[in-house]
N, C-alpha and C positions, 0 to 999 in steps of 0.2 A: 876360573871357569867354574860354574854350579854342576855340580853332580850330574843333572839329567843332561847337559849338555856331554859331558867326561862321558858318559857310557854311549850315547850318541856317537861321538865321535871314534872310541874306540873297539866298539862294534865291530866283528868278522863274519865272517862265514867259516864256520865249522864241519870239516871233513875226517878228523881223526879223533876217537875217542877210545878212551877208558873202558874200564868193564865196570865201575864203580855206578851203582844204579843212582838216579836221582830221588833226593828226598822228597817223600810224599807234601810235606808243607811245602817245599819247593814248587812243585806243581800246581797245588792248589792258588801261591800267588801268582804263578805265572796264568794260572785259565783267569783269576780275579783280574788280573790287567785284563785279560782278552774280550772277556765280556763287560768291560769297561768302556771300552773304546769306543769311537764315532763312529754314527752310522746315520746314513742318508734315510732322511725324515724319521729318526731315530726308530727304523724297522728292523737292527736289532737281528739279520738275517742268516744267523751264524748258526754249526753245530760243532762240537769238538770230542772229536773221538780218539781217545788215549789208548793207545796201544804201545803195552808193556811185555808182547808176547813176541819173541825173538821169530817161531817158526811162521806166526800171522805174517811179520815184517817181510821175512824171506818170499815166505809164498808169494805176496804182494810185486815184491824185487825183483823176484822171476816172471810174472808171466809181465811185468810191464813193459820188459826186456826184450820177451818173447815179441808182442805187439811191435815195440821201437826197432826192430830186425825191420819191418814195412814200411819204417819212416820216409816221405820223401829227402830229408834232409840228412844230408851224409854224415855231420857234426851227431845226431842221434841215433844214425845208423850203428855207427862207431861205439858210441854207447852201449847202444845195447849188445853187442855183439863183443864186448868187453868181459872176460869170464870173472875177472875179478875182480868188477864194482857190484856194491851192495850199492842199489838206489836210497838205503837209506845210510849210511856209511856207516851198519852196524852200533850204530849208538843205542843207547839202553831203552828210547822213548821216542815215540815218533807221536806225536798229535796230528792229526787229520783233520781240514778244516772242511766243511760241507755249508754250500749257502744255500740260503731257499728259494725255489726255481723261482718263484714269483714277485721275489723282493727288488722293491727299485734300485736299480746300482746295487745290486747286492754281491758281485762281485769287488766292486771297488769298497764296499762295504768289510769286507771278511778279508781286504789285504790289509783294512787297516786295523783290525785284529791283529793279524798275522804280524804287522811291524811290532805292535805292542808284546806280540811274543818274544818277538827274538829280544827286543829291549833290555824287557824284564827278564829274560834269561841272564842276559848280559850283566845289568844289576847283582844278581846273586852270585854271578861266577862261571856261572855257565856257559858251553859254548851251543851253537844252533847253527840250523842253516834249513833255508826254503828250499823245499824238493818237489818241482814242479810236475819233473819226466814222467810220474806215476798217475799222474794224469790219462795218459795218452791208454792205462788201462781200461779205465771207467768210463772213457768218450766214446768206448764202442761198446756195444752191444756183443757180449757174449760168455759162455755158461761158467768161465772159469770168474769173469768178474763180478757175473750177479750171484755165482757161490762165496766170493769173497765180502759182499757188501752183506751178504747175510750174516755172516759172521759177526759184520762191523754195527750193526745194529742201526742205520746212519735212519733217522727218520723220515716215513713217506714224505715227500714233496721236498727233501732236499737234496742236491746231488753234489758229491765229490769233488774239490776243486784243486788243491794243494795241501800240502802239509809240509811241517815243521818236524826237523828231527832235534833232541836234546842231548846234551849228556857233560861229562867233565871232560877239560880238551886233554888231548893230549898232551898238545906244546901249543905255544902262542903263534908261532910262525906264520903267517900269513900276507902276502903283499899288500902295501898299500895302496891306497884308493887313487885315482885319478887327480890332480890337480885342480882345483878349484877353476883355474885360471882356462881348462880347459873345456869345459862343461855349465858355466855361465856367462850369459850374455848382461849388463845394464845398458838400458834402454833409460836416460834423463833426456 
């Protein structure tokens, strides 16, 4: 099997990490994948906002928590109302992905950024994992998250969507994926 398949398939989702920070060139090939990637009629609709700042992360952590308490969905209610989850699981780097309001598909645009993140994480050694929940901060309107995004520097006309947290895993443990046999259909 060729290497890009090998990291492909051995790819997780990463919930526990190290305190070991990630290396800056580290980073910098990881955003060079991201702004690599395909995009619908190559518009390119991406922003990437790298946050290295532990008490930014928390702050974030906390009020998207606070918001997910009013989730209609009980599986996020649960969440948030969990005292000891960090929505970012404390890892040393969280990337933030922001698309621009007006880009065609530019959601589906910036997820596939987003794979090329974790990929490339994965390549160098890295562990990752897409953290959707903090979403549900920046979908409403209101003073704790428009003092947050000021912070975040994110540029006029693009809004918030996911983000990717990085760091060194702790341990490899993590279940494997579903079966093949379960999840595709051939149609001859």
């Amino acid at each position: 099997m060729n290497e890009t398949l090998n990291t492909i398939l051995k790819r997780r989702s990463t919930r526990q990490y190290t305190t070991e920070e990630v290396k800056q060139e580290d980073l910098d090939l990881i955003l060079e994948a991201a702004v690599n990637s395909p995009s619908a009629m190559n518009s390119q609709p991406w922003h990437f906002t790298v946050v290295n700042d532990q008490a930014i992360l928390q702050e974030i952590s906390d009020a998207a928590k606070e918001v997910g308490k009013n989730h209609p969905d009980k599986q996020m209610q649960a969440m948030a109302n969990n005292p000891h989850l960090h929505l970012f699981y404390k890892a040393p780097v969280a990337i933030l992905i922001s698309c621009k309001d007006d880009a065609p598909e530019g959601l589906l645009s910036c997820a596939a950024a987003t794979e090329n993140i974790l990929l490339a994480a994965e390549s160098l050694g890295l562990g990752s994992c897409w953290v959707q929940f903090v979403e549900l901060l920046f979908a409403t309107k209101n003073p704790i998250a428009d003092s947050i995004l000021k912070k975040l520097a994110i540029p006029e006309g693009y809004s918030f969507n996911h983000a990717v947290v990085l760091g060194h895993k702790l341990s490899d443990t993590t279940p494997p994926k579903k079966l093949k046999s379960e999840t595709i259909t051939y149609v001859k």
